[in-house]
C-alpha positions as CSV (number, residue, x, y, z in Angstrom):
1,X,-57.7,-13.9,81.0
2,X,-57.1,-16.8,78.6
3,X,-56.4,-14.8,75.6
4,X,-53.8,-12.6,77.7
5,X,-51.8,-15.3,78.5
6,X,-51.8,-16.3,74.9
7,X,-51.0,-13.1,73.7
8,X,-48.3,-13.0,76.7
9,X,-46.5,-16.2,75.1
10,X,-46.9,-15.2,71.6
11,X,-45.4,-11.8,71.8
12,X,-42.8,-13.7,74.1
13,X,-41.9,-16.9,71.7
14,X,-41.9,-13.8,68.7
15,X,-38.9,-11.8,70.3
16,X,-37.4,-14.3,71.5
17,X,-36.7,-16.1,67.6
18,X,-35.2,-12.6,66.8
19,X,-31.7,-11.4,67.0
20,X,-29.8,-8.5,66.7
21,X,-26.9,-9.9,66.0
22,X,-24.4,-7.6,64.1
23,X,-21.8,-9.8,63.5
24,X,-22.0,-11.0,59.6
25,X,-18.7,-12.4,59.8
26,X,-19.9,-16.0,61.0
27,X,-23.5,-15.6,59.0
28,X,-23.1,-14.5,55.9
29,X,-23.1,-17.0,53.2
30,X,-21.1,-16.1,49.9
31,X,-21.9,-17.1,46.4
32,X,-20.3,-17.7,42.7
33,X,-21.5,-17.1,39.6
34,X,-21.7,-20.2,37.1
35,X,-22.4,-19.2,33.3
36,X,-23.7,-22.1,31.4
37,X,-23.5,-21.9,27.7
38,X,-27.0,-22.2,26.2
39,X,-26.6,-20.9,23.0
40,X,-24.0,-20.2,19.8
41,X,-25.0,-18.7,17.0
42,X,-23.4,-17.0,13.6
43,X,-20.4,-17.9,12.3
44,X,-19.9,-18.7,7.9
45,X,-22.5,-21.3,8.2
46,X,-25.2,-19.6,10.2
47,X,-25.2,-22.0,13.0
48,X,-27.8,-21.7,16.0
49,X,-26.6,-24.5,18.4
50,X,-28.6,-24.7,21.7
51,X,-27.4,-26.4,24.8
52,X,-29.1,-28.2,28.0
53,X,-28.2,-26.5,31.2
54,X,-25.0,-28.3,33.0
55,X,-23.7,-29.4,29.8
56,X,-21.2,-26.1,29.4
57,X,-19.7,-24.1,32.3
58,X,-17.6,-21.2,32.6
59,X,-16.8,-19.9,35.8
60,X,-14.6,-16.9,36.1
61,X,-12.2,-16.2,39.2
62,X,-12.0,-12.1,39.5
63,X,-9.3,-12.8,41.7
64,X,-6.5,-14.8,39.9
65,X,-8.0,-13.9,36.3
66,X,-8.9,-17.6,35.7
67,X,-11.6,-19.1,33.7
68,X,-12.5,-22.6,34.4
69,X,-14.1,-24.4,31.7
70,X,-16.5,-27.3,32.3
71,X,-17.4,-28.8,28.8
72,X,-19.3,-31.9,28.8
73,X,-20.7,-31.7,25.1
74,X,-20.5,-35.0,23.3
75,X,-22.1,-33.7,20.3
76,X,-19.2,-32.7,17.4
77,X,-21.5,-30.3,15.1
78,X,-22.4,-28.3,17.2
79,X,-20.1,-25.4,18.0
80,X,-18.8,-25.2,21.8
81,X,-16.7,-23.0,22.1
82,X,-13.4,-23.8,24.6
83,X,-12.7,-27.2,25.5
84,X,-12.2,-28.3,29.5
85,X,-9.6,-26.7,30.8
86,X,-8.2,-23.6,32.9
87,X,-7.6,-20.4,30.5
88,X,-6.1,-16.8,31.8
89,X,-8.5,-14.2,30.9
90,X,-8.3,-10.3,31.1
91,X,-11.2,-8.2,30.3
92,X,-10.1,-4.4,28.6
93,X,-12.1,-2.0,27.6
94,X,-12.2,0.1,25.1
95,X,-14.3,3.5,24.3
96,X,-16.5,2.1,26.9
97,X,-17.2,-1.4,25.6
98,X,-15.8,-4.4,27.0
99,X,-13.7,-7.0,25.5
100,X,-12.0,-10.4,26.7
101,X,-8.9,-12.0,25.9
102,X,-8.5,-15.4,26.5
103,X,-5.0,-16.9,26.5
104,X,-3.8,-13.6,25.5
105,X,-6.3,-13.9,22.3
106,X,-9.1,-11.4,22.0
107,X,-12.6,-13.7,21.4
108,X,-14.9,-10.4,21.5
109,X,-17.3,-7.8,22.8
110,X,-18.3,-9.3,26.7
111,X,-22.0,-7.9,27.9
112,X,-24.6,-8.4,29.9
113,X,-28.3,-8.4,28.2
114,X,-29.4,-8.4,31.9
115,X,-28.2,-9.4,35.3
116,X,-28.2,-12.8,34.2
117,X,-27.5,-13.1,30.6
118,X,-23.8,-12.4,29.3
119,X,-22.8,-12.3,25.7
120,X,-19.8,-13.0,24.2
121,X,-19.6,-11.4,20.1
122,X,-16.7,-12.6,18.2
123,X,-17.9,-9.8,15.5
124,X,-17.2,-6.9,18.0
125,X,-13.9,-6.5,18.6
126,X,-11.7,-3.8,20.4
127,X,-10.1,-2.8,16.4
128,X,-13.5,-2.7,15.3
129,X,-15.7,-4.7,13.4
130,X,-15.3,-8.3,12.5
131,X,-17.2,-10.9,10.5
132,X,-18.3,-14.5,10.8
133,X,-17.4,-14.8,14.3
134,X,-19.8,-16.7,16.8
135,X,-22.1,-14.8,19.4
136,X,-22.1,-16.4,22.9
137,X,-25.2,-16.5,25.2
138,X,-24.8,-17.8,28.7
139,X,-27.2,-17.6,31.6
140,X,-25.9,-17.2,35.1
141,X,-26.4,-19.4,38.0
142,X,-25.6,-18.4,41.7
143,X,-24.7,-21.6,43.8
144,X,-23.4,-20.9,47.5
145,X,-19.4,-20.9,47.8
């Protein structure tokens, strides 16, 4: 009789902590994506600069076409690409490849080596090929909006 009654209020406290709510207006959480520069390489002087997590951060907004810029490198030889700042950005493409402009300047070839690794290549461009340009590695990190 015991273990009925247990069984009783398991099964009971069980349904009762689940919902079927439909409504993922109120519940569902939204997220950005934060791209943290963690590596530059190339360029006449075959540099390969690596940076620490936090230190570089570019976060893109789809919406207005604005790239935000957080760059908190204090080391001058290593290559950093954009300083702090709010840039316009557009991205074209091009026989299938994608390219960004930045202030109306094309910087490169823009892919993704996986779902959480974009590259930017200076020596792709959308006229063809290019030389010394740097190659931009970022990984991505989700944070809630």
């Amino acid at each position: 009789m015991k273990y009925h009654i247990i069984y009783f209020l398991c099964l009971a406290l069980c349904l009762s902590s689940c919902s079927l709510d439909t409504d993922t207006n109120n519940n569902q959480q939204s997220y950005k994506s934060l791209w943290h520069l963690v590596n530059v390489s190339g360029g006449i002087s075959g540099v390969d600069d690596d940076f620490d997590l936090e230190t570089i951060i570019w976060s893109f907004n789809d919406e207005d076409g604005i790239l935000t810029v957080e760059n908190n490198n204090t080391d001058a030889t290593k290559v950093d690409g954009l300083d702090s700042g709010t840039y316009s950005y557009l991205i074209s493409v091009v026989d299938s490849e994608n390219f960004i402009r930045i202030d109306d300047a094309e910087m490169g070839q823009l892919y993704f080596e996986s779902q959480n690794v974009l590259v930017i290549d200076e020596n792709e461009t959308s006229t063809g090929p290019a030389a010394d340009g740097f190659i931009y590695t970022f990984e991505r990190e989700l944070v809630a909006d």
